[in-house]
PALO-298052 format. One line per 4 residues: for each residue x, y, z of C-alpha. Coordinates in steps of 0.001 Angstrom, whole numbers, plus 524288, in hexadecimal, padded with zeros to 5 digits. Layout:
# PALO-298052
X Y Z  ...
***
This chain:
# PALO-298052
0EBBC BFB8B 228A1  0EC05 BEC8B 22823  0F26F BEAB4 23475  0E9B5 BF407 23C50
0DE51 BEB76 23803  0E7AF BE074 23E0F  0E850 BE56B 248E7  0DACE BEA5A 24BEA
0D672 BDE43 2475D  0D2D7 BD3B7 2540E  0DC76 BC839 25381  0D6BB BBFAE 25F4A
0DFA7 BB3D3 26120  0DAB6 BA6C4 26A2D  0DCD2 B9A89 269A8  0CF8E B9789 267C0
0C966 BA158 25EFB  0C9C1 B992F 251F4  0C3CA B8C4D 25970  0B743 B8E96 25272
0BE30 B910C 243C6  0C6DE B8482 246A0  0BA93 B7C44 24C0E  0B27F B7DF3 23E89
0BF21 B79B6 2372F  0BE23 B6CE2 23EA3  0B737 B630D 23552  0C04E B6952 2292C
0CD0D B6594 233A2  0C895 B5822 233EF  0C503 B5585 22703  0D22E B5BE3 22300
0DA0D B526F 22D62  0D2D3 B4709 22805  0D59A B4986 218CD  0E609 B4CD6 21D40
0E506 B3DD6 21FA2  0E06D B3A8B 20F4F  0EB49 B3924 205C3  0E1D8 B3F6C 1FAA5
0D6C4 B4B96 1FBCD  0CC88 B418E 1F4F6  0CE85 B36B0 1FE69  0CD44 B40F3 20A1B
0BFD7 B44B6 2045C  0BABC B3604 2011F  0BE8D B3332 20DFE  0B71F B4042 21579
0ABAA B3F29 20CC6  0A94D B32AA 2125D  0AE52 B34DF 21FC0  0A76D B41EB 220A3
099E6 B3AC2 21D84  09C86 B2F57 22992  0A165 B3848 23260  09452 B3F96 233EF
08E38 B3462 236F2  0963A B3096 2427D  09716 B3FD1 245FC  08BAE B40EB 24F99
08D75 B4D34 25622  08D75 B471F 264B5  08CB1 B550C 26C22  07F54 B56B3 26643
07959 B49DF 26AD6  07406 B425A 2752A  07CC4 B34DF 2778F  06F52 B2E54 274D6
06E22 B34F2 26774  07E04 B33CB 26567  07DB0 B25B8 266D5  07292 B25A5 25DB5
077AD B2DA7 25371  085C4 B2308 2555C  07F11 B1772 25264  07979 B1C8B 24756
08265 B2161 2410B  08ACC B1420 24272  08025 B0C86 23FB8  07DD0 B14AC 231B3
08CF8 B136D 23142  08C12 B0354 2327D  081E3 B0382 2276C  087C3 B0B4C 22105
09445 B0339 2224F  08E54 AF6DB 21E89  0879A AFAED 211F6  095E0 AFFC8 20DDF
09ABF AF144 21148  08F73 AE9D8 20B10
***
């Protein structure tokens, strides 16, 4: 009986069919290539808690804005990031 269900059963095969299942494993890809490069699990997640935090600053999205608003949104975010930068030096 189990192999009749196999068979009935449609098996579509492409290339392409799991694009959208492999695109929403994206961000969990890169996070895993970036924590192969840690010799410990704790310094991998000292290092993306801090990363992960920075990295939506700089992030901006640039298909949903204007240039005018894009080059806005840049400088400040680098300019928060220079403040920021400075009150860690001082």
């Amino acid at each position: 009986a189990l192999r009749n269900d196999c068979r009935s059963a449609d098996h579509r095969s492409h290339k392409r069919l799991n694009n959208r299942i492999e695109a929403s494993h994206r961000h969990t890809r890169r996070r895993e290539k970036i924590m192969a490069r840690f010799k410990s699990a704790g310094q991998a997640q000292r290092f993306l808690a801090t990363h992960d935090q920075i990295i939506t600053l700089f992030r901006l999205k640039r298909h949903r804005l204007s240039a005018r608003s894009f080059r806005h949104r840049r400088a400040d975010a680098f300019s928060l990031w220079a403040d920021y930068a400075a009150n860690v030096a001082a």
